[in-house]
VOLUMLUM-481700 format. One line per field, with one value per residue (C-alpha): residue number from 0; residue in one letter; x, y, z. Coordinates in steps of 0.5 Angstrom, whole numbers, plus 500, padded with zeros to 3 digits. Each point is the difference from the previous one (the first is absolute). Example, Ala and Ser with C-alpha at 12.3 -4.5 7.8 and 13.67 -1.06 7.14 Angstrom:
# residues 2
zami	[0:1]
nuba	[A:S]
c1	[525:502]
c2	[491:507]
c3	[516:498]
END
This chain:
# residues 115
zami	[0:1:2:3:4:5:6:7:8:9:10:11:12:13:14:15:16:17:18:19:20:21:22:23:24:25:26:27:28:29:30:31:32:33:34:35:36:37:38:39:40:41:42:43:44:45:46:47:48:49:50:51:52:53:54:55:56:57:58:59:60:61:62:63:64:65:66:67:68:69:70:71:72:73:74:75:76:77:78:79:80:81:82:83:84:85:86:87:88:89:90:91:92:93:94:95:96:97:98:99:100:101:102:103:104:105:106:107:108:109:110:111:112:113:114]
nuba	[X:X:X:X:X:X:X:X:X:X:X:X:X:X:X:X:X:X:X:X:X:X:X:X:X:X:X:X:X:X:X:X:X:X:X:X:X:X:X:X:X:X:X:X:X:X:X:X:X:X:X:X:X:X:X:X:X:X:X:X:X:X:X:X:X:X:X:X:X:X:X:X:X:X:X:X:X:X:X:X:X:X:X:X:X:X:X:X:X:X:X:X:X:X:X:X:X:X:X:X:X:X:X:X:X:X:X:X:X:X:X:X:X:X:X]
c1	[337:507:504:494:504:493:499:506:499:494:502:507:505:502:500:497:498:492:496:493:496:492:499:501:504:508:503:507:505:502:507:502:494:499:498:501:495:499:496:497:493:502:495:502:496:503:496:504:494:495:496:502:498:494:495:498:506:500:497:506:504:498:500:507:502:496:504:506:500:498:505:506:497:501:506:504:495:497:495:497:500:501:497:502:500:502:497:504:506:498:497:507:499:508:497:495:497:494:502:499:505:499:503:499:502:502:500:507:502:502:496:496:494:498:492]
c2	[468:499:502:507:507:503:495:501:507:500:495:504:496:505:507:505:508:499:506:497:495:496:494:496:505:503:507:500:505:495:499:502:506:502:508:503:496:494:495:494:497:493:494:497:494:497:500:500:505:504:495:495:505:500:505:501:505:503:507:499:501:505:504:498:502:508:501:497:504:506:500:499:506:505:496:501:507:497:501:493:492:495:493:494:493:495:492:494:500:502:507:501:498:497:499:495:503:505:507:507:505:508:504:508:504:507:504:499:494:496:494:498:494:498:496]
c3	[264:502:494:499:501:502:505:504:499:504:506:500:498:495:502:497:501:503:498:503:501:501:502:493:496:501:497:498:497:493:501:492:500:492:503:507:505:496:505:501:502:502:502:507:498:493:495:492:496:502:498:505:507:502:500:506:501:494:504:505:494:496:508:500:493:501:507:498:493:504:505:494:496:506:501:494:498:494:495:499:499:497:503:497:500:496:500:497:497:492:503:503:508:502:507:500:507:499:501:497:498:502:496:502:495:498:493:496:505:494:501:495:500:493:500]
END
């Protein structure tokens, strides 16, 4: 996907701040965080929703997504998460690239997630 942001993310052709990676997914720092330590789970391969990634790497994921989101909560010494993952347009994806935001958060840190 030539015009696709996360796609030249993950080949390095746009710099980014790297917090980890496995074999099929990336982990960086957002670059307009809504809270302290707000991060991404990007795919390396493109894949628009989560519908369209196959499932043989789902496990990898969710492994990623626990250690990635650990060491962002001791990093920023906060008390939990958020997890979120928007597909398609309508429910608010603006880049058409699979990925998860983490979110650690903290009491009184002002964020404020309405469902």
């Amino acid at each position: 996907m030539d015009e696709c942001v996360f796609c030249k993310i993950v080949s390095g052709e746009i710099n980014n701040e790297q917090i980890m990676e496995s074999e099929n997914f990336i982990v960086i720092k957002d670059i307009s965080p809504k809270v302290k330590g707000h991060s991404l789970v990007i795919s390396k391969n493109h894949y628009t929703t989560f519908l369209d990634m196959p499932s043989e790497i789902y496990e990898e994921l969710l492994t990623t997504v626990k250690t990635a989101a650990s060491k962002i909560i001791k990093e920023v010494d906060a008390d939990g998460f958020n997890l979120i993952m928007n597909n398609g347009e309508t429910a608010g994806q603006i880049v058409p690239h699979v990925h998860w935001h983490i979110l650690p958060r903290k009491k009184g840190d002002g964020f404020k997630i309405d469902i």
